[in-house]
BAKE-962507 format. One line per 2 residues: number of its first residue (from 1); their letters; for each residue x, y, z of C-alpha. Coordinates in nm, 2 decimals. Layout:
BEGIN
NUM> a> X,Y,Z | ...
//
This chain:
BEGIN
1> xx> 0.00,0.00,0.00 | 0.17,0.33,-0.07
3> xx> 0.20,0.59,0.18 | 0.00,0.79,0.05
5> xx> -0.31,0.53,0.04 | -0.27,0.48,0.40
7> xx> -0.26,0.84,0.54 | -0.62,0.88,0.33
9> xx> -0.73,0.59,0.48 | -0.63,0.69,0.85
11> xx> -0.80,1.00,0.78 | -1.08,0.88,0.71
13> xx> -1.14,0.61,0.96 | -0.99,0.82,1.24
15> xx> -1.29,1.02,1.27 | -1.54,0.67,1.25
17> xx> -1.33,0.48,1.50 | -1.26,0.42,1.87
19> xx> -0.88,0.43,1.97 | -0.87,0.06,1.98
21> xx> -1.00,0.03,1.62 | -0.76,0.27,1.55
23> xx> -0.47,0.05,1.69 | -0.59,-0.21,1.50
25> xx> -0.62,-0.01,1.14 | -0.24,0.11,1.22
27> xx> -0.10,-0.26,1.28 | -0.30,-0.37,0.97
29> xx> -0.15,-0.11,0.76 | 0.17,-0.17,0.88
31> xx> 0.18,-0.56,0.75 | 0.06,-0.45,0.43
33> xx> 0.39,-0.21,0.43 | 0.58,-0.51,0.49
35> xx> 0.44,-0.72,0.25 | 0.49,-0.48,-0.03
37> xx> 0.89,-0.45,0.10 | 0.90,-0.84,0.09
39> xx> 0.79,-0.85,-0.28 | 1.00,-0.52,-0.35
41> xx> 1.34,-0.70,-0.25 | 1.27,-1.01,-0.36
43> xx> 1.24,-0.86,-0.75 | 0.94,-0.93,-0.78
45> xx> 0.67,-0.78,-1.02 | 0.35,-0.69,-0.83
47> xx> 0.03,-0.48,-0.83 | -0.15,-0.38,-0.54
49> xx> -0.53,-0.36,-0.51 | -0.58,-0.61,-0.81
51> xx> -0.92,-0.68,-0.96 | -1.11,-0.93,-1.21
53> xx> -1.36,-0.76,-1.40 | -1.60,-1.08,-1.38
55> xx> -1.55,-1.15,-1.03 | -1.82,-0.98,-0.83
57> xx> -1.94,-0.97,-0.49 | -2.27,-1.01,-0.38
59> xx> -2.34,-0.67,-0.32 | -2.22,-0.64,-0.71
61> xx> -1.89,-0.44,-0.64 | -1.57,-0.62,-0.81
63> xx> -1.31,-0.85,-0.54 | -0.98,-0.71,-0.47
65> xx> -0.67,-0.89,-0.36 | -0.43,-0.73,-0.16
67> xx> -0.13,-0.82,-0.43 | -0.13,-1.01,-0.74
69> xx> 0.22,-1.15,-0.83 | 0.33,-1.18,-1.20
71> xx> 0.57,-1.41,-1.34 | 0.85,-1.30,-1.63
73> xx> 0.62,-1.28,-1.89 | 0.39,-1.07,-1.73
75> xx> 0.13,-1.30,-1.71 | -0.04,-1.38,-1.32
77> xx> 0.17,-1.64,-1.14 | -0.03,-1.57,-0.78
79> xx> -0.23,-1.37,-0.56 | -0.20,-1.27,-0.17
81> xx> -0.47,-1.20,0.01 | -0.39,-1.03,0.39
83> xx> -0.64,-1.14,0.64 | -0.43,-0.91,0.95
85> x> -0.56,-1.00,1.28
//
């Protein structure tokens, strides 16, 4: 997630949540961060926030997975999907 992403977020939420919520929004954020470094230093080619077109929930709004990982060609090899606490 890049930095910027998360300050919006925290902006946001800050004014919704308790403090405890709030703990746990900053801890999830942080594993995100330190997913995105794993995949950074291991060379590998990743987007964040990914999306199928024909996968929908039920409330009609698409899936996203935290990271999709591409192989060489460019092609999806993998996704990751962070659950946090």
């Amino acid at each position: 997630m890049s930095e910027k992403r998360e300050v919006e977020l925290r902006h946001f939420f800050e004014s919704l949540l308790s403090d405890r919520e709030k703990a746990i929004l900053e801890v999830l954020a942080k594993e995100e961060i330190k997913i995105e470094e794993i995949l950074q230093s291991a060379g590998l080619s990743f987007k964040e926030e990914y999306i199928f077109d024909d996968l929908i929930s039920t409330s009609g709004k698409p899936l996203r997975f935290d990271f999709a990982i591409f192989d060489d060609n460019g092609d999806l090899d993998f996704l990751i999907e962070y659950q946090g606490i």
